[in-house]
FIMAR-816391 format. One record per residue (C-alpha): residue number from 1; residue in three letters; chain; z, y, x. Coordinates in pm, whole numbers. Each point is the difference from the previous one (the first is absolute). Example, Ala and Ser with C-alpha at 12.3 -4.5 7.8 and 13.67 -1.06 7.14 Angstrom:
# residues 2
ATOM,num,residuo,cadena,zz,yy,xx
ATOM,1,Ala,A,780,-450,1230;
ATOM,2,Ser,A,-66,344,137;
//
This chain:
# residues 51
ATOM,num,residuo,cadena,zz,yy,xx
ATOM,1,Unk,A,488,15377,14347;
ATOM,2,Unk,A,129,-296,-219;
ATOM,3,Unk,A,78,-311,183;
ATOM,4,Unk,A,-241,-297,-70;
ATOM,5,Unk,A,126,-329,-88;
ATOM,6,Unk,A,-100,-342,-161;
ATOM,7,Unk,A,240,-218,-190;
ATOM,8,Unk,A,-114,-353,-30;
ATOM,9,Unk,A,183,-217,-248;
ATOM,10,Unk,A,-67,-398,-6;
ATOM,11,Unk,A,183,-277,-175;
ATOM,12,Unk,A,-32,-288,-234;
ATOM,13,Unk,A,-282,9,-276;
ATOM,14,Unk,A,218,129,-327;
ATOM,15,Unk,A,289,173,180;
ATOM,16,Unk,A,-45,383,-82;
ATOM,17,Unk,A,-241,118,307;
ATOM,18,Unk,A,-220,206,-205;
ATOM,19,Unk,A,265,164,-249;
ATOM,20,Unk,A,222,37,324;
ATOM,21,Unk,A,-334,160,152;
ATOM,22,Unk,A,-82,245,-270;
ATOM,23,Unk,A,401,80,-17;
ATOM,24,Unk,A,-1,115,382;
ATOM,25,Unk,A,-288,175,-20;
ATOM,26,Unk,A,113,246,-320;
ATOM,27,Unk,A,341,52,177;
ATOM,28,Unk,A,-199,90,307;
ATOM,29,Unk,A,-297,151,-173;
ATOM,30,Unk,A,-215,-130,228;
ATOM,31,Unk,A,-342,-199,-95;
ATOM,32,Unk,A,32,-385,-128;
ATOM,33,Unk,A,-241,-255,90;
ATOM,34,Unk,A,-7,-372,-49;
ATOM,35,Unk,A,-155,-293,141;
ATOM,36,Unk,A,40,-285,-159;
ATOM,37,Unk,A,-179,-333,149;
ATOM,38,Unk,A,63,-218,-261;
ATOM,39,Unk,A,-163,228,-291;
ATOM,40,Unk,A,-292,88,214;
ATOM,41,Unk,A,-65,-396,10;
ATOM,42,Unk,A,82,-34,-399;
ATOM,43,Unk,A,-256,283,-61;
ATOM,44,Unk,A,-290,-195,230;
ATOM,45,Unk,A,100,-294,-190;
ATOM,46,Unk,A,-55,156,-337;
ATOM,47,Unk,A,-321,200,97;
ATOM,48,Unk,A,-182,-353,154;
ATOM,49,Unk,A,138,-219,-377;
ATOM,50,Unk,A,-151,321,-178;
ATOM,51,Unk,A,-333,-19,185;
//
């Protein structure tokens, strides 16, 4: 059985998470996911100035 972990990765807006993220997760071949706060808000934003 493979051992489950999570890897959390959390810094400064700009610095590299994500490609840092994605980089980690192809060496380890393990699934990528991403939550972002700050583009979540942006998209609300832009779906309430489109309505």
């Amino acid at each position: 059985m493979k051992e489950k972990c999570v890897i959390i990765i959390t810094g400064m807006p700009a610095t590299g998470k994500t490609t840092t993220g994605i980089k980690i997760a192809e060496k380890l071949r393990i699934p990528f996911l991403v939550k972002i706060k700050e583009k979540l808000d942006l998209l609300v934003m832009i779906y309430y100035i489109i309505i």
